[in-house]
C-alpha positions in Angstrom: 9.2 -30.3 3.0 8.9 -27.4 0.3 7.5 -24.6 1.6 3.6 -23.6 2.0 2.3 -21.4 0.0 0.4 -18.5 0.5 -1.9 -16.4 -1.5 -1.8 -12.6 0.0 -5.1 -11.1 -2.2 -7.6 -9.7 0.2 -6.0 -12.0 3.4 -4.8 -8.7 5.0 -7.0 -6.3 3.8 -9.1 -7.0 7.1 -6.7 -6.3 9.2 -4.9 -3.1 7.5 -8.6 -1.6 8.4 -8.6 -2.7 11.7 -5.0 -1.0 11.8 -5.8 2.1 10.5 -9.4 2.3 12.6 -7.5 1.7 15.6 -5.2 4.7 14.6 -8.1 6.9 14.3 -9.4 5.9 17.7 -6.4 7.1 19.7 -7.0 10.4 21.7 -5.6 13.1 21.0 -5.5 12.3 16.7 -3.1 11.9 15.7 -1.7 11.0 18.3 2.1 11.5 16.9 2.1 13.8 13.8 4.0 10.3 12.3 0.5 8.4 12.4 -0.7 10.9 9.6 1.9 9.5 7.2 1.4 6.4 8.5 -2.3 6.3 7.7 -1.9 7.9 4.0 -0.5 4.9 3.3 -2.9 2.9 4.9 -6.0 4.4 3.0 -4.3 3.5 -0.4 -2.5 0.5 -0.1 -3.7 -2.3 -1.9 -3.1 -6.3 -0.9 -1.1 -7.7 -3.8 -2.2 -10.6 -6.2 1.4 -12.6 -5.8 1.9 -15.7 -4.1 3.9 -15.3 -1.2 6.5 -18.0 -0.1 7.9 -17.5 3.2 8.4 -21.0 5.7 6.6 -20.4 9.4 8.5 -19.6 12.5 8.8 -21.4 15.8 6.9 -18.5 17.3 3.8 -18.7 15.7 3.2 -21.3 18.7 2.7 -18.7 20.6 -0.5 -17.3 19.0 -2.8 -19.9 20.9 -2.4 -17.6 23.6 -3.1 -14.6 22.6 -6.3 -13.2 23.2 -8.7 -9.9 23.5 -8.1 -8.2 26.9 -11.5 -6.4 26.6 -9.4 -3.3 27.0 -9.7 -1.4 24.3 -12.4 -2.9 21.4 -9.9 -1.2 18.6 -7.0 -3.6 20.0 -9.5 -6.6 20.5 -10.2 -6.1 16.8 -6.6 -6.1 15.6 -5.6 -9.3 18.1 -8.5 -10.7 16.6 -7.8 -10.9 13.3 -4.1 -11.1 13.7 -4.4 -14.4 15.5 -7.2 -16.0 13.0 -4.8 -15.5 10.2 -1.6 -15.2 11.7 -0.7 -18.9 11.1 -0.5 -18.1 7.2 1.1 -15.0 6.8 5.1 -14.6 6.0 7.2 -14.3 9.0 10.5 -12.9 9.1 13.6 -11.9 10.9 16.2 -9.6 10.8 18.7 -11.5 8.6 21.8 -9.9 10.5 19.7 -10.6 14.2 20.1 -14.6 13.1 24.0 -14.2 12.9 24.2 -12.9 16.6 21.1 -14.0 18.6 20.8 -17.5 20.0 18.7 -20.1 19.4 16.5 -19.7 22.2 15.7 -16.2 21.1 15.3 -17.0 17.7 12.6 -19.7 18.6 10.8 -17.6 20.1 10.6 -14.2 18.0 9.3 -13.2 14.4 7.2 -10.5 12.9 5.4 -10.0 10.0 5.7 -7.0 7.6 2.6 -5.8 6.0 4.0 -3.1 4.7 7.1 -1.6 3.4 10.3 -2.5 1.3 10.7 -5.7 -0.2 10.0 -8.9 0.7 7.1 -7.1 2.5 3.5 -8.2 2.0 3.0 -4.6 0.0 6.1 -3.0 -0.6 6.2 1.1 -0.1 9.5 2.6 0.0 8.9 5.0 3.1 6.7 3.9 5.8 6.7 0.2 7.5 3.8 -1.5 9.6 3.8 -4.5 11.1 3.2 -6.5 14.0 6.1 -8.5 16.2 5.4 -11.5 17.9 8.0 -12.9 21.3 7.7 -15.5 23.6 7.9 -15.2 27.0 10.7 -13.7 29.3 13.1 -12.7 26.4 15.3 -10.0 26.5 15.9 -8.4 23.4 18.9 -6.6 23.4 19.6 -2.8 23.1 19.1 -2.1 19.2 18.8 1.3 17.2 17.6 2.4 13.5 17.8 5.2 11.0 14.0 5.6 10.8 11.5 7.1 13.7 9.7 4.3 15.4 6.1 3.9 16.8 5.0 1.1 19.1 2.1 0.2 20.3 1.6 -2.8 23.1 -1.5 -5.0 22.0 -0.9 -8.1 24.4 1.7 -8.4 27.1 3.3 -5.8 29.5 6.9 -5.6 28.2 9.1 -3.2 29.7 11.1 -0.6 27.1 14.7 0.6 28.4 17.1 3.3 26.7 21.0 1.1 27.6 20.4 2.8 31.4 19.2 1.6 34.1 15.5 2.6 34.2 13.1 0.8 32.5 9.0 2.0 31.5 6.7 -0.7 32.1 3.7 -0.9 29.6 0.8 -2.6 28.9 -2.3 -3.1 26.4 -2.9 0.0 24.4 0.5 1.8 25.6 2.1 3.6 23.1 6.2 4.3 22.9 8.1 6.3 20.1 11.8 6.3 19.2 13.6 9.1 17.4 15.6 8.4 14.4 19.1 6.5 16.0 17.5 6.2 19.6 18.3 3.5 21.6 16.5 1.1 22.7 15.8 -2.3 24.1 12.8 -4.6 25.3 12.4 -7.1 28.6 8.8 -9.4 28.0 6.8 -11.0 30.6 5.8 -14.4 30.9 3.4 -14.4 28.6 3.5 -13.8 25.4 3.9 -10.0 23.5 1.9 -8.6 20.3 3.4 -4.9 19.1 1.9 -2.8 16.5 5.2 -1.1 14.7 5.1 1.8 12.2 8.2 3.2 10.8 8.8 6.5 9.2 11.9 8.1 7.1 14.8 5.6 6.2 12.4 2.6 6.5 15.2 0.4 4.2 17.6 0.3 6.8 17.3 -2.6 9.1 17.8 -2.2 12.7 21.3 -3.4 14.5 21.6 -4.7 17.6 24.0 -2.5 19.5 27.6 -3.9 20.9 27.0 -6.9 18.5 28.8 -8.5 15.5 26.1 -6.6 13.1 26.6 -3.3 14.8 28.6 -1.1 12.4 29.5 1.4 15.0 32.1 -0.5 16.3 35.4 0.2 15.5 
């Protein structure tokens, strides 16, 4: 079956507001000085007049059960929007991740790149957004990256760990930052988990999963 086709004018444009506006309604703003380059590049951006070709994932499943939590309207907004056109946007992976994950995890993870370097929906060379999508009760594994990291939880309660053994439970609205190189890894719940990511800095450089064939610290 060839591949569908999308047509990305004006189908994100929606929801890069509702990103931005929920940006704005964090307290204290910005809430890390990274969200005001974050949300330069939101106030200019424009949706590209391309066609996009890009086959769907195995997680997109999952979007039938995410919802609004009524926590926070800016989130509802986002989660709204992401799941009414979520089915036809461009998933992806981390190419290197599909060498070393299994096929379990790989059914039940993708994300979708709005912004940042190619094949991204609007390409910018230093700054990434874009929201990730698991199923539930994956772990995924301890992972670092040359560029700082913001997160924020939309759906779910995933629990962020550093390689110790403490982890931070979140939830809806929950925001966790990484520093350039920090570690990091991610347990979900049984449901489903929505994040908001923005990346800063050396935004080209995929992240590697740590102790893994793709990880180019080891010796």
């Amino acid at each position: 079956m060839a591949p569908k086709v999308w047509h990305a004018t004006a189908m994100i444009d929606d929801l890069l507001v509702r990103i931005a506006e929920f940006h704005r309604s964090r307290s204290p703003f910005p809430e890390f000085p990274m969200v005001a380059e974050v949300l330069d590049v939101l106030d200019v951006v424009e949706s590209p007049t391309t066609m996009l070709h890009r086959p769907r994932l195995d997680v997109v499943r999952h979007l039938v059960a995410v919802r609004p939590t009524g926590i926070d309207p800016a989130i509802d907004a986002i989660i709204e929007e992401f799941v009414r056109i979520g089915a036809d946007l461009p998933w992806r992976q981390t190419a290197s991740y599909r060498q070393v994950l299994d096929a379990a995890y790989l059914a039940n993870y993708g994300y979708v790149q709005l912004v940042g370097p190619a094949p991204a929906i609007i390409e910018h060379p230093s700054v990434r957004i874009g929201l990730g999508l698991w199923g539930p009760s994956l772990v995924y594994p301890l992972h670092k990256h040359p560029a700082e990291e913001l997160y924020h939880v939309l759906f779910g309660e995933p629990l962020f760990g550093n390689g110790t053994d403490e982890w931070r439970a979140t939830a809806p609205g929950d925001a966790v930052h990484h520093r350039p190189w920090q570690l990091h890894a991610q347990r979900f719940a049984d449901t489903p988990t929505v994040l908001l990511y923005s990346w800063v800095g050396d935004v080209k450089s995929d992240a590697v999963l740590v102790g893994c064939g793709n990880d180019p610290s080891r010796g």
